[in-house]
C-alpha beads as a LAMMPS data file, in Angstrom:
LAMMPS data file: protein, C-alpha beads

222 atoms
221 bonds

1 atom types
1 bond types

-500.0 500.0 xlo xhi
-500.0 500.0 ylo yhi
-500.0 500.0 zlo zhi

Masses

1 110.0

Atoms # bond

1 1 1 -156.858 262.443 -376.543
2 1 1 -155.663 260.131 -379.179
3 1 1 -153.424 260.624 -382.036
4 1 1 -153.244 257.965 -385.428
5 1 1 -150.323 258.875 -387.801
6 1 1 -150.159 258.171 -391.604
7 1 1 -147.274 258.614 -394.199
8 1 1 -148.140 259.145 -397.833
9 1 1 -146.075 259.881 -400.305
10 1 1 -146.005 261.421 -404.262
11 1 1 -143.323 261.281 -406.292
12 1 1 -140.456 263.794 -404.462
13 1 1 -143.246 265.185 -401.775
14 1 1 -143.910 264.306 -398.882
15 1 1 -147.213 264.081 -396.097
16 1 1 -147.422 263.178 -392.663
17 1 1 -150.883 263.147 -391.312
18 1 1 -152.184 263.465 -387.695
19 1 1 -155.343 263.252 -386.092
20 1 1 -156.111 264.682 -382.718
21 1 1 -159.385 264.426 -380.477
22 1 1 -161.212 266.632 -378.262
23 1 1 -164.562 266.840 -376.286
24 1 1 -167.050 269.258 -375.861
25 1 1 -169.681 269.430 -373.376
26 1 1 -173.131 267.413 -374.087
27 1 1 -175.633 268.676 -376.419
28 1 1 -178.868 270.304 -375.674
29 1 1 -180.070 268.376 -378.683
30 1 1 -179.715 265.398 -380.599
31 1 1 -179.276 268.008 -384.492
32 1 1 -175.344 268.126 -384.712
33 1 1 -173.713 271.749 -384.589
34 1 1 -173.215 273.078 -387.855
35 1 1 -169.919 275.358 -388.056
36 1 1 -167.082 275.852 -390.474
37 1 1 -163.399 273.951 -389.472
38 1 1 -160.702 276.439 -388.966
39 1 1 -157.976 276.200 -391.445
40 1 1 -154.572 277.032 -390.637
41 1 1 -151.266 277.172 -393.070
42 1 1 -148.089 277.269 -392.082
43 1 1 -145.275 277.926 -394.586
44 1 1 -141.136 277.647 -394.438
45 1 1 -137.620 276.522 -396.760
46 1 1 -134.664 275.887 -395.082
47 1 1 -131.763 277.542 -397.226
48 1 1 -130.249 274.833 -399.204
49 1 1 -126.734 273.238 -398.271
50 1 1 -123.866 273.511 -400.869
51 1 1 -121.788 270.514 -401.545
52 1 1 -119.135 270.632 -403.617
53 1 1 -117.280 267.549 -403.209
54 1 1 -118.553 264.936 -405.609
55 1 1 -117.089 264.239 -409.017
56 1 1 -118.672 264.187 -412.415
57 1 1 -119.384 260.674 -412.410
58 1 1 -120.918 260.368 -409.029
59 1 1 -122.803 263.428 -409.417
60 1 1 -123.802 262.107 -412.096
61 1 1 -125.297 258.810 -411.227
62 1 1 -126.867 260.807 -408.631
63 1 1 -128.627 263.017 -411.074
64 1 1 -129.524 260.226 -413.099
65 1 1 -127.529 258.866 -416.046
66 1 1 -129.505 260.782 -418.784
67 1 1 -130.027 263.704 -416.969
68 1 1 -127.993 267.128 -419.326
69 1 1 -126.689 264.273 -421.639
70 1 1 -124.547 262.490 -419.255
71 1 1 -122.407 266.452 -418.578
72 1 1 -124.367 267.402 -415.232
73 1 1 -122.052 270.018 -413.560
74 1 1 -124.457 270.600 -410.937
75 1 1 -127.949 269.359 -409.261
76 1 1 -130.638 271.088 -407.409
77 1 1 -132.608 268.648 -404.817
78 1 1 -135.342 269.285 -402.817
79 1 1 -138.706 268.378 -401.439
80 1 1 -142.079 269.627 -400.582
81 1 1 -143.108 268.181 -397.239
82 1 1 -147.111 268.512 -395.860
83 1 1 -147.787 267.975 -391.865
84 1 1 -151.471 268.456 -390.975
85 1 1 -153.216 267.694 -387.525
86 1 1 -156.897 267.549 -387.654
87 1 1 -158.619 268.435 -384.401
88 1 1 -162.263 266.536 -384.169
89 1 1 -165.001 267.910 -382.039
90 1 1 -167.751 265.534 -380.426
91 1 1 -171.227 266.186 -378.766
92 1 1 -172.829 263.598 -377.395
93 1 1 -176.573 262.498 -376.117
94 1 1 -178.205 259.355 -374.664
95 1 1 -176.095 256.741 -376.687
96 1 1 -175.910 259.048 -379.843
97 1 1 -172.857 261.835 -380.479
98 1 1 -171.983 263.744 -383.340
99 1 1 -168.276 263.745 -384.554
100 1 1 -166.824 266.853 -386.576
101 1 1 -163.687 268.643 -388.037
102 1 1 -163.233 271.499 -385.634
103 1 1 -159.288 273.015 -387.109
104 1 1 -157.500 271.838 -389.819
105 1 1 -153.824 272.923 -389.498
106 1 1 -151.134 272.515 -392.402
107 1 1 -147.564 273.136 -392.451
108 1 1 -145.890 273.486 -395.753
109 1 1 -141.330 273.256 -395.995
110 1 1 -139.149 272.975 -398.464
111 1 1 -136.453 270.317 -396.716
112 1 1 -133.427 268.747 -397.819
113 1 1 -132.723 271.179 -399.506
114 1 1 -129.273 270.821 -401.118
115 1 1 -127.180 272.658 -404.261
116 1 1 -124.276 270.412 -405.790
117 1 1 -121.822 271.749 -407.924
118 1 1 -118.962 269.414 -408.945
119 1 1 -115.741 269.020 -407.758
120 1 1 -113.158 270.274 -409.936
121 1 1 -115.566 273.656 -410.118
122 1 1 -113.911 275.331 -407.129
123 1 1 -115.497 278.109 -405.120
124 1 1 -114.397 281.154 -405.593
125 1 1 -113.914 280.384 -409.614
126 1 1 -116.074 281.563 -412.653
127 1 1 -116.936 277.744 -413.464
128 1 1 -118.354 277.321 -409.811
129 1 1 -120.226 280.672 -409.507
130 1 1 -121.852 280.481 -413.168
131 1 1 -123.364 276.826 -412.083
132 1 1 -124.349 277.943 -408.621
133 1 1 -126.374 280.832 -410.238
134 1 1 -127.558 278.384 -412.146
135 1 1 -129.004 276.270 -409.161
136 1 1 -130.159 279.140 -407.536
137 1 1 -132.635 279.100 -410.178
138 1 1 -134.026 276.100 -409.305
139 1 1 -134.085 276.841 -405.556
140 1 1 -136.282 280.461 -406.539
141 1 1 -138.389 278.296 -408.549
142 1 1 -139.367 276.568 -405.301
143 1 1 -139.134 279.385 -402.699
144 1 1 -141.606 281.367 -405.595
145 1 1 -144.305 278.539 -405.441
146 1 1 -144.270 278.131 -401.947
147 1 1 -144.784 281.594 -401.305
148 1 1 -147.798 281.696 -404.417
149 1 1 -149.542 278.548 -403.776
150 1 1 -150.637 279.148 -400.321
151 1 1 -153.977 280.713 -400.861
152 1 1 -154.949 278.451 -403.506
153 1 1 -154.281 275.645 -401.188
154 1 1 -156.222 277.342 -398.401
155 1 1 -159.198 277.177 -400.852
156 1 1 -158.481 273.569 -402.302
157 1 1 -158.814 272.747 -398.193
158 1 1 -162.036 274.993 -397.519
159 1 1 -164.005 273.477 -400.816
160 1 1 -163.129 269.956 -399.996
161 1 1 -164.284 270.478 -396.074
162 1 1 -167.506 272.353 -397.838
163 1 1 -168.567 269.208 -399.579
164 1 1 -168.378 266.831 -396.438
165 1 1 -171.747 265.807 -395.882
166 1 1 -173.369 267.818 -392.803
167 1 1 -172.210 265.559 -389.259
168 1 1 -175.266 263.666 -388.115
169 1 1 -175.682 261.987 -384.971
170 1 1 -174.273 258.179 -385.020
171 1 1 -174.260 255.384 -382.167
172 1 1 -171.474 256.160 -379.556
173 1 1 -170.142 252.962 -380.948
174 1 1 -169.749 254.095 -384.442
175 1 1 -167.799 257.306 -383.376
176 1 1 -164.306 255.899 -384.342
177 1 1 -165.357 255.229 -387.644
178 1 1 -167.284 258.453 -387.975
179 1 1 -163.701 260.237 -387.453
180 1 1 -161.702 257.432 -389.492
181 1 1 -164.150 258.694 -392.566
182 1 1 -163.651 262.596 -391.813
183 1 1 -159.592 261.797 -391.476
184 1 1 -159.902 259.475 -395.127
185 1 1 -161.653 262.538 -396.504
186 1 1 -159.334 265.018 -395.652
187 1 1 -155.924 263.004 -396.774
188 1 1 -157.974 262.689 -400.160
189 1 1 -157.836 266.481 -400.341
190 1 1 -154.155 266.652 -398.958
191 1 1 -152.817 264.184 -401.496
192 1 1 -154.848 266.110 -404.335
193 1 1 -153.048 269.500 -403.060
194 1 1 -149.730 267.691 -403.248
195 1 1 -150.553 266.368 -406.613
196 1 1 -151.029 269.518 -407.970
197 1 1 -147.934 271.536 -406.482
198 1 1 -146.070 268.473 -407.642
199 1 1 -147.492 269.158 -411.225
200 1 1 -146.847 272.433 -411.310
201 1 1 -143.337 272.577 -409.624
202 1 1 -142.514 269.984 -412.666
203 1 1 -143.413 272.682 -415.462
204 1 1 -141.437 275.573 -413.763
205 1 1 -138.358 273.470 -412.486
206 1 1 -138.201 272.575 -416.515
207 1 1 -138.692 275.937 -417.509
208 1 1 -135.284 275.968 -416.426
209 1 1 -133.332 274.001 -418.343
210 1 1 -133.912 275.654 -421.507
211 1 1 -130.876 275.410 -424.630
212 1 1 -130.293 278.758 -424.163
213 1 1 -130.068 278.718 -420.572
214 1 1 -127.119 276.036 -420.641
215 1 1 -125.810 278.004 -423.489
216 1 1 -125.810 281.015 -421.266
217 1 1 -123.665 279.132 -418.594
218 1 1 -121.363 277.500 -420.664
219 1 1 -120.380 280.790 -421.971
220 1 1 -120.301 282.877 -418.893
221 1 1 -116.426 282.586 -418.502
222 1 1 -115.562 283.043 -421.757

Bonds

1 1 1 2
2 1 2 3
3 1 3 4
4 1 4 5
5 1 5 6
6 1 6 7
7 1 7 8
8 1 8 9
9 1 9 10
10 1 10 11
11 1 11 12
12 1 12 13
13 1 13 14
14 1 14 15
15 1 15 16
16 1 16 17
17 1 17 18
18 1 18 19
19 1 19 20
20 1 20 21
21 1 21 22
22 1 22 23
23 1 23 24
24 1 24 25
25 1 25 26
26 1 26 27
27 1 27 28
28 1 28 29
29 1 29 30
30 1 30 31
31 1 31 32
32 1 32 33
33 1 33 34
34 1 34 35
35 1 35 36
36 1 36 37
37 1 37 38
38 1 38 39
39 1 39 40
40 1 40 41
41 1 41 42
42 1 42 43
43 1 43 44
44 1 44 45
45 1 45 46
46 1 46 47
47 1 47 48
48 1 48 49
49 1 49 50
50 1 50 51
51 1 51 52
52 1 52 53
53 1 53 54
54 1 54 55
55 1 55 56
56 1 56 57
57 1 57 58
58 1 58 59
59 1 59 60
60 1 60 61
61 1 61 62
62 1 62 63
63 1 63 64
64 1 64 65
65 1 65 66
66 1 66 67
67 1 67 68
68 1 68 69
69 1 69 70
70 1 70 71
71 1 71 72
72 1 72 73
73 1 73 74
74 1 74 75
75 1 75 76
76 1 76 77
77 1 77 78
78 1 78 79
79 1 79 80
80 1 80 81
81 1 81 82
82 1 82 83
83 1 83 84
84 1 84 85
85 1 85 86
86 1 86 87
87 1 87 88
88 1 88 89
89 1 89 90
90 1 90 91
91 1 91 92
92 1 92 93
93 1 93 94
94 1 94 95
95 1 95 96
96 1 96 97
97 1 97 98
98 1 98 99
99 1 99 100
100 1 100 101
101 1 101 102
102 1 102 103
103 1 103 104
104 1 104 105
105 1 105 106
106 1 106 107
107 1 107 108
108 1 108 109
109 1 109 110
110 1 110 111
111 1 111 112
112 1 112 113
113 1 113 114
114 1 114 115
115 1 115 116
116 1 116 117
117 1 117 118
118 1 118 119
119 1 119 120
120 1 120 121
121 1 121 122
122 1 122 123
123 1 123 124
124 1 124 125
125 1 125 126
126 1 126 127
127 1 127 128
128 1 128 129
129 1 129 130
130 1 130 131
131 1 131 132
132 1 132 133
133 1 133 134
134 1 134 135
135 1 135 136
136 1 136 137
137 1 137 138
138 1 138 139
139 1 139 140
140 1 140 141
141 1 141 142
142 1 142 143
143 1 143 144
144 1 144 145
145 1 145 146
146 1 146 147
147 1 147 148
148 1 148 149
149 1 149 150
150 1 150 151
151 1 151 152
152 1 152 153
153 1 153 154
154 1 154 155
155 1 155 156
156 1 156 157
157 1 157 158
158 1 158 159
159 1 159 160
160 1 160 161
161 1 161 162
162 1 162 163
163 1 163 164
164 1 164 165
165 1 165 166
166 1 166 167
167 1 167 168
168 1 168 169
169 1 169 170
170 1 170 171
171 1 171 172
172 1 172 173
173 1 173 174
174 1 174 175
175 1 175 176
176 1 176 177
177 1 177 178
178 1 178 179
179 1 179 180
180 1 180 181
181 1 181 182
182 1 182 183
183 1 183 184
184 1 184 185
185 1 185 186
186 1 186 187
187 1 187 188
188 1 188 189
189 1 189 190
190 1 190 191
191 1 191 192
192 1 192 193
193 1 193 194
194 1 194 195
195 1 195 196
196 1 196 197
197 1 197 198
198 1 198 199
199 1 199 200
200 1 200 201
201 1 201 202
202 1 202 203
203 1 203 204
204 1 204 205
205 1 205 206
206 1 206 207
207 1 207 208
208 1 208 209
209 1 209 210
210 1 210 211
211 1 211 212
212 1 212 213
213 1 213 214
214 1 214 215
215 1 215 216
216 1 216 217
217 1 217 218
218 1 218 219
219 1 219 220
220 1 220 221
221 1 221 222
């Protein structure tokens, strides 16, 4: 068995992308077996860590210098993270062999995960709790897409498997680059999955951070 790995990355998500190998016994026939890859998903979000020890400016500069005017009180950080493993199935005849996706499995997490409120906002207080709810927010926004995005990401997967031209028989010789073409064609359709979580998860994390919304917080302790 042999495994390749490749990191690609988009904007604040992540993929890591693995390729495994196995055999199966010889054909009866050089026409390649025609069957449907088994897709598995795999979802999880660690619960975010709360650090309350930076001050204004260096949360700040962390946040970015524009980011709520300059008067960030707190920052919610995250990221989406994708690990697949592709298992590939081979027949072979005479000095032919077809090559295949047999399972495709994906594991989705929300990791490094972590809530920052600022320093002279101490737990316990009004001013920390209101921007902590706040935050929390931002983290449901995440935990929610997670949790709605699976099946349309289990379909994204199965239609861009679908449209892989039917496996034909190659020379043994070309079998490496008969799976290097199946693993291309499936990290197209991974990065295209992240692309469009990472498009959506823009719209509802700034859904957010509406006028009212900081109006809301400013005024929770009166």
């Amino acid at each position: 068995m042999r495994v390749m790995a490749v990191v690609h990355r988009l904007g604040a998500l992540s993929l890591v992308f693995g390729v495994a190998c196995r055999a199966v016994p010889l054909a009866a026939a050089p026409a390649c077996p025609v069957s449907a890859a088994t897709i598995t998903l795999d979802a999880s979000a660690a619960e975010p860590a709360i650090d309350n020890s930076l001050t204004q400016p260096a949360l700040q500069a962390l946040a970015g210098g524009a980011h709520h005017q300059g008067r960030t009180q707190g920052l919610y950080r995250a990221e989406f993270a994708l690990r697949s493993r592709v298992d590939f199935a081979r027949t072979g005849q005479g000095d032919s062999a077809c090559v295949w996706i047999e399972k495709l499995a994906l594991e989705i997490a929300i990791v490094e995960r972590k809530i920052y409120v600022v320093r002279k906002r101490r737990p316990g207080s009004c001013a920390y709790e209101s921007v902590l709810a706040h935050e929390r927010k931002h983290q449901a926004v995440d935990d929610e897409l997670l949790r709605e995005e699976m099946s349309l990401i289990r379909r994204g997967l199965e239609e861009a498997l679908a449209a892989l031209p039917p496996a034909s028989p190659v020379p043994r010789a070309e079998e490496d680059a008969a799976r290097a073409r199946l693993a291309a064609a499936v990290k197209t359709a991974l990065a295209r999955v992240l692309k469009t979580l990472d498009a959506e998860r823009k719209v509802r994390q700034a859904a957010i951070d509406t006028p009212q919304e900081y109006r809301r917080v400013a005024a929770a302790c009166g």
